[in-house]
Every structure is written in C-alpha cells, then in structure tokens.
N, C-alpha and C positions, 0 to 999 in steps of 0.2 A: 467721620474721617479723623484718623489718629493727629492729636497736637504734636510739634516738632518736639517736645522737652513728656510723651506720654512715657518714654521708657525711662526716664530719668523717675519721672512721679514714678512710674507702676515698682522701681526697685527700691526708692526712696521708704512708700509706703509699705512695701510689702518688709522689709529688713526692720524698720523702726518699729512694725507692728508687730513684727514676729518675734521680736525681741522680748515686748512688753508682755506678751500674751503668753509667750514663753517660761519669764520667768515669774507670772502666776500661775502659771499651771507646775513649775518646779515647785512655787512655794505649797503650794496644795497637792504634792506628793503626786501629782497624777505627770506622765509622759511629756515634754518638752511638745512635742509632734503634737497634741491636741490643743496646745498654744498657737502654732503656728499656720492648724486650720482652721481655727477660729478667726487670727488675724485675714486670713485670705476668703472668711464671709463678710468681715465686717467693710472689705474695701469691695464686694464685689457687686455685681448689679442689684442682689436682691435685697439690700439692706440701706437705709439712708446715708446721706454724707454722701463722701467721693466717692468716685468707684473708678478704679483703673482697670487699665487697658486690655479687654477681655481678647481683645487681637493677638496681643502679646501671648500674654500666660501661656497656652499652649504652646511656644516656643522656648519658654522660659523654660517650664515643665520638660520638655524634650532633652532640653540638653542637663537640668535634674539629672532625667532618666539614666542619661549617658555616664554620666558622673559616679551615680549610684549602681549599678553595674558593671561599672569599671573598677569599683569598692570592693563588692561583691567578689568580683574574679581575683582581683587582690590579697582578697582572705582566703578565696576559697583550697581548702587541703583535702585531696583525692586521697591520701593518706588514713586522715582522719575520718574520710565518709567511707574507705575501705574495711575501717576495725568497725562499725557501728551498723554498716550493710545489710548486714543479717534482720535488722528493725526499723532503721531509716529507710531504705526503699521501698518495702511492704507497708511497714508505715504510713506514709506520705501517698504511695496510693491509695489505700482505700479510704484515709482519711478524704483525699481528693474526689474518689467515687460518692463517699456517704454527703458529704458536704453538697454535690453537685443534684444526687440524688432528692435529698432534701428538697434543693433550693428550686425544683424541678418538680416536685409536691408541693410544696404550698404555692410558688407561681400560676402553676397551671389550674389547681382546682382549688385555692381559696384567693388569687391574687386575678385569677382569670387571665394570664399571658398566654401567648403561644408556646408551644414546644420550645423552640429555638429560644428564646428570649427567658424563659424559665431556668431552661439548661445555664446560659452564659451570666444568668443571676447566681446561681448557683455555683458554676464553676468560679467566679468571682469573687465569691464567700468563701473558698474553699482553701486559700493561701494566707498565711500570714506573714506579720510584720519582720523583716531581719532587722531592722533598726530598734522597733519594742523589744524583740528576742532578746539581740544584745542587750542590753540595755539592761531586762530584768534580771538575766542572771548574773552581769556583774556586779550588780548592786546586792547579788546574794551569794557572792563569792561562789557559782557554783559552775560557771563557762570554760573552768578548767579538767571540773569532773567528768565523770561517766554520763552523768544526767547532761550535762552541757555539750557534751560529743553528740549523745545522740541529740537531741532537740534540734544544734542546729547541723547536724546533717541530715536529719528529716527534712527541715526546713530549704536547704543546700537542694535536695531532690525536688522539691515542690516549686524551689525556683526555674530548676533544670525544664521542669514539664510546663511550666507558665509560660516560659522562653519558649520553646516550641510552639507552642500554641499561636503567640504573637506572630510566630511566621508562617503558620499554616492558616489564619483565622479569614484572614483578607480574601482566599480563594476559596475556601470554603462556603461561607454565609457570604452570598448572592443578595443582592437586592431586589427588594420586594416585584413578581413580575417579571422578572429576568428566565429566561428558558435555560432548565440545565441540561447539559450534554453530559451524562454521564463521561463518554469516553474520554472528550475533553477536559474535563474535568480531572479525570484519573491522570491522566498526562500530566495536566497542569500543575499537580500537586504531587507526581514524580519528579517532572524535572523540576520543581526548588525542592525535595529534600536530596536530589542529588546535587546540585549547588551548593546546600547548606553542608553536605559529606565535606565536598571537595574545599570549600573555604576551611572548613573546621580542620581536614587534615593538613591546608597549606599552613594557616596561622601555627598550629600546632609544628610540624616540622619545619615549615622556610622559617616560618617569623618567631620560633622557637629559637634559631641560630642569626638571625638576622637583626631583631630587636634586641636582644641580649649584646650585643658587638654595638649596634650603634648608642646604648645608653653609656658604654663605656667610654665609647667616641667623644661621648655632651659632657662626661665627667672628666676628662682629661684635660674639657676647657678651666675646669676651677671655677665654672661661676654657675652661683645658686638659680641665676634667673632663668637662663637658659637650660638647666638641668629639670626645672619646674617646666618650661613652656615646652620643651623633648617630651614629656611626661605627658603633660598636655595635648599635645599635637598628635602624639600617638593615640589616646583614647578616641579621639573626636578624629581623628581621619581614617583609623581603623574601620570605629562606627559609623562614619559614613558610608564608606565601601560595601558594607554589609546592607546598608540603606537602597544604596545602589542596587544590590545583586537582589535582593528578595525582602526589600522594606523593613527591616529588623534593625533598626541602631541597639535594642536591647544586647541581641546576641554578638556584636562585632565588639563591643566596649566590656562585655563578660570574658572575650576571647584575650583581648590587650591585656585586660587584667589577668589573667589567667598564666597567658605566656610569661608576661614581666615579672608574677609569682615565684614563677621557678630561677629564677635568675639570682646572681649577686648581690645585683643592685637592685632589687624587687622589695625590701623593706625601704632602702630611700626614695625609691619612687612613690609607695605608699604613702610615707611622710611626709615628702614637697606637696601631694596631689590633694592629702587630706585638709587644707583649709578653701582650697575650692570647691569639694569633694562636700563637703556640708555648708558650705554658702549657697551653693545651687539645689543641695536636699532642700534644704528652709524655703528658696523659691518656687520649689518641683511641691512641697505640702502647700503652701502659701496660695500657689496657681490652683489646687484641686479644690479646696474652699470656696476658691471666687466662682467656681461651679455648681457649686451647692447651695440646692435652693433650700433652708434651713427648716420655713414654713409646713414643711413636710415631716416634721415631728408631732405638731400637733391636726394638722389635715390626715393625716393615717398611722394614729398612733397602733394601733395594730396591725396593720403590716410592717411598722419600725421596731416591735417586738417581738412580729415572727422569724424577720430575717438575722434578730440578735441573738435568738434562742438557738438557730441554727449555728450562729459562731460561737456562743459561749458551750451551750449545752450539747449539742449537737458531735460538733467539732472535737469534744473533751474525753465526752462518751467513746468514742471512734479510737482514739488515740487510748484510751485504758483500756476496749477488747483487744488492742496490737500489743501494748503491751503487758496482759497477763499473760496471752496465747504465749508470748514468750518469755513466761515466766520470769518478769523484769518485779523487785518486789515494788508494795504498793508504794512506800512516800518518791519511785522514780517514777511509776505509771502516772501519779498525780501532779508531780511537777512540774513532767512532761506536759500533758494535758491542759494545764494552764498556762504553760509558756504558747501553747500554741491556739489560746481561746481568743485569737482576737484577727483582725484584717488590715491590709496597708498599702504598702505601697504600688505592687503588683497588682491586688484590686481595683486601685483607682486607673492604671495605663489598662488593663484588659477594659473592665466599666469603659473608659474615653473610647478605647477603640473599637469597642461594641455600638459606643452609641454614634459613630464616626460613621458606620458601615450601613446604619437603618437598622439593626436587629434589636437596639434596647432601647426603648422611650428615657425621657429624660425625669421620667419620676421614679423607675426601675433603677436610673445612673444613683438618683438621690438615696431609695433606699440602700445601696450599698455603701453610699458616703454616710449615711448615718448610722449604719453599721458597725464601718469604721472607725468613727467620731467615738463612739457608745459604747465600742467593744475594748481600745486603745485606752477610755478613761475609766473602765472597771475593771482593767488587767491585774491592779495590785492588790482590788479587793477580791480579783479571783483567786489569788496567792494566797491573800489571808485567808481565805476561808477554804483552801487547799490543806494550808500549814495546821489549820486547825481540827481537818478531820485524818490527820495522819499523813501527810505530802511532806512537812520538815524535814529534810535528812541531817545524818548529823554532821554539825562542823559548817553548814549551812546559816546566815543570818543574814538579814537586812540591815544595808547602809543605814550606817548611825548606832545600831545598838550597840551595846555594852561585849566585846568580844571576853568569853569566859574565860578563855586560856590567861587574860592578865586580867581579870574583875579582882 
C-alpha cells in the first residue's frame, strides 16, 4: 500500500536523480535522456536501495506523454513536411516496414516469440527519438538545413503513424483466448477511425477558431500565471477528451499543440508550457527506467545485440536505400541515417502498451529498453563514424569546436 508522502519521495527522487545522472551523462558527451533512465533504474524495484512508487510512474509517465505531444504539435510545420514529402513519407515508411520486418525475423525464428509479439517488438524499434533528433542536430548547427528538414519530417511522419497505431492497437491485439468476430471487429475499428476523422476535423476547424480567441481572452488578463495554467488546461483537457472518445491522450495533446501552432499566440504558448513540458519529459524517461529490468543485459546478451543491430544497422541501411533512390548526395543519406539510428520515446509508450494488452512479455518490453538505453548512448559515435566515412557536410560542426569562419 502506497505511504501518504510516496508521491512526494517518487518526485523528490526521481528530479534529484535525474539531475545528477544527467549531468554525467552531459559531461560524458552522451544524451542528457540516458542520464535520466539510468536515474529511474537505480530508484526502481530491480535495483538496491529505495525504490519508488512503481503505482505512480505510469501516471507520471502519462501525463510525460501529454506534455510531450503537445511539444510535438507545437513544433510541428505542415509546411516544412510539405517541401521534404517527396523523401520524408516514403522514407519513414519503409524505414518502418524494414524495422518491423526485421524485428519480426529475428523474434520469431531466433528469439522464438509469436507472430504478434515479434511484429510489435519490431514495430517498436522501428521509430526514433524527436528529443535525441533535436538535439544532435543542433548541436551540429544543421536543423535549419536541408538535411534537418528532412530528418525531422521523416521523423514528424513516423510519429504521425505511431499516433495511429496507439489508437488502433487496443482493438486490434485481443487477448490471449478471446473469440474474434471478424465483422465485429471491422465495425469496431471503423467506428474509432471515424471518431478519430470527426475529432481531427472538429479540433482542426472549431478549436482552430475557438482556442485561438480564448488564449487571447487569458492574454488580455496580463497575468503570466494564468496565461501558463490556459496553456496548460488546454493540453491536458483536450487530451483527456480524446482519452475519452477512443483512449489516445497521445493524439488529443498532438492536436492542442498543433492548433495553438498556428495561432498568434502559438510561440508564447510554447514558451509558458516549455518548463513544464520538460520537467514532466525527465519524469515520463525517469518512470520508463523504473521498468527496466537492467539484469537483462548480461542474461541475453545476444538477443540485446540483435535488437541493436536492428536500430543502428538495420534502421540506417533502410534510410540510405530512400535516400539514394532519390538521389539525395551521400554526406545527406548518411546524416540522415544516423540521426535516425536510435529509439525513444514512442518506443517506450507503444513497448508499455503492448505489454498492458498481454501481447509482449516483460523481457521483450526489456529488450527494447535496452535498445533504447544502447542506441541513445551511441548516437554521437554513430555521427563520428558517419563524419568520418563521408556524412560531414559542409558548414556542418559539433558543439564546442573551433568554427573556421573566425579560427
């Protein structure tokens, strides 16, 4: 039974450790994010010491989710995924087909899963990190170029299809035993995508003219707290609603962001929402660690290098036949490639809600988090050894060096 003061410990510890773990994983050049899933094994059950409140985290982790898909739709430019289309959609899916492919060979005939469970290992693998993305190519001044258009509107697409999935996945995969009705079925998973139509066009046209009018409403008061908790109150009762209609908080918090995008007020909204917006990221990686059972690195160290080879090697491969086919020269095919060799966030909420439904055991949830873990902390040395076989473009450089234009 949870202690009265467990939420108090599970944030205390989860912030003070993410912090620390954080910034040796900054000083060790590796992703801030593999700091703060480390913090969230070292408090969780499978490790000594305290361990908090594994009740929690998955609530914690939820409204994470909400947060960071309200980011997400925040950023996201239809715009920008329009000039890039031609490679980011093609892209993104077969990178998504070979990934899942994959992960659906070696499951099934060296891992021994079922079908099902192969597949959603695979499928799982198959998306990367938007917060690693970010991330590397600012640090290489290249998120304003060509190569940073497409990458993250590859990436933009592969979110778009995860997002679906999360609300098709729950009617789909049946539990073990369970009689399927086809017809039933087919119904069932028409009427939520025509729900998911009718939300998508209401938010879009009502709450296009409706949420635009009232953030001006909250600005009119002059006060910062208020204009943050409007900001607030929209992402998380949006995504509720969506919770409501067809279990997706993903998609109803992608849609608030999305709306409030196009708006006046859509950059200060970004800016009030953004220090909660990564206090609840830190708790949403923090929470996925206290799930990960770590032991499973050295218990199946070859199935923890099959399913790596598939994000690094796999994953890279896929993304430089898209981009020869279309004739993108090599140091963009390989950039690209490596921006997209790794797995995150979306892996871990599909992984939870797979293993939520009975379809993935809790050692399949693990190899994906160590996946994750593994793919996240060799992202820069995928870079270097990108740069180094012809991936550099030019004008391109890594945080900290010597910029030639003033050496």
């Amino acid at each position: 039974m949870p202690h009265a003061d467990s939420l108090i410990s599970t944030l205390v510890a989860g912030f003070v450790l993410a912090f620390v773990f954080g910034m040796i994983a900054n000083r060790l050049k590796l992703s801030p994010l593999v700091g703060y899933l480390v913090a969230g094994v070292v408090v969780g059950p499978y490790t000594i010491g305290f361990v908090a409140d594994t009740t929690l985290a998955p609530q914690l982790a939820e409204i994470g989710v909400i947060l960071l898909m309200f980011g997400v739709g925040l950023h996201f430019s239809p715009a920008d995924l329009m000039k890039v289309r031609k490679v980011a959609i093609p892209g993104a899916l077969v990178q998504i087909a070979s990934a899942t492919l994959l992960g659906w060979l070696l499951g099934r005939f060296l891992l021994g899963l079922g079908d099902v469970e192969a597949l959603l290992m695979g499928f799982a693998l198959s998306v990367a990190s938007t917060v690693v993305l970010m991330r590397a190519l600012e640090e290489r001044h290249q998120n304003k170029g060509e190569v940073g258009r497409i990458a993250v509107g590859w990436l933009i697409v592969e979110d778009l299809v995860i997002v679906i999935a999360l609300v098709m996945l729950p009617m789909i995969v049946l539990p073990a035993g369970t009689a399927v009705d086809p017809s039933a079925l087919a119904l069932n998973v028409g009427w939520t995508l025509l729900k998911v139509v009718g939300f998508v066009l209401a938010m879009l046209f009502v709450g296009g003219r409706v949420l635009p009018w009232l953030l001006v409403r909250i600005a009119h008061t002059r006060s910062r707290e208020l204009f943050t908790l409007g900001v607030l109150a929209i992402a998380l009762g949006i995504a509720w609603i969506a919770y409501y209609l067809f279990h997706s908080f993903a998609l109803g918090a992608f849609l608030a962001g999305l709306v409030l995008n196009g708006t006046p007020l859509g950059h200060n909204a970004a800016e009030r929402s953004l220090p909660l917006r990564d206090a609840f990221a830190v708790l949403f990686f923090v929470s996925v660690g206290m799930l990960f059972d770590p032991t499973i690195l050295w218990r199946e160290p070859l199935s923890v290098l099959g399913v790596l080879g598939i994000v690094i090697v796999g994953k890279t491969i896929a993304a430089l036949a898209i981009t020869h086919m279309f004739k993108l020269d090599r140091a963009t095919g390989l950039t690209v490639g490596a921006s997209l060799a790794q797995v995150g966030e979306f892996s871990f909420i599909l992984a939870a809600l797979s293993m939520s439904l009975g379809a993935m055991s809790q050692q399949t949830h693990d190899l994906v988090l160590a996946a994750a873990l593994l793919s996240i902390s060799l992202n820069p040395f995928v870079f270097a050894f990108m740069d180094r076989i012809g991936g550099k473009l030019p004008g391109a450089r890594i945080e900290g060096e010597a910029n030639p234009a003033t050496a």
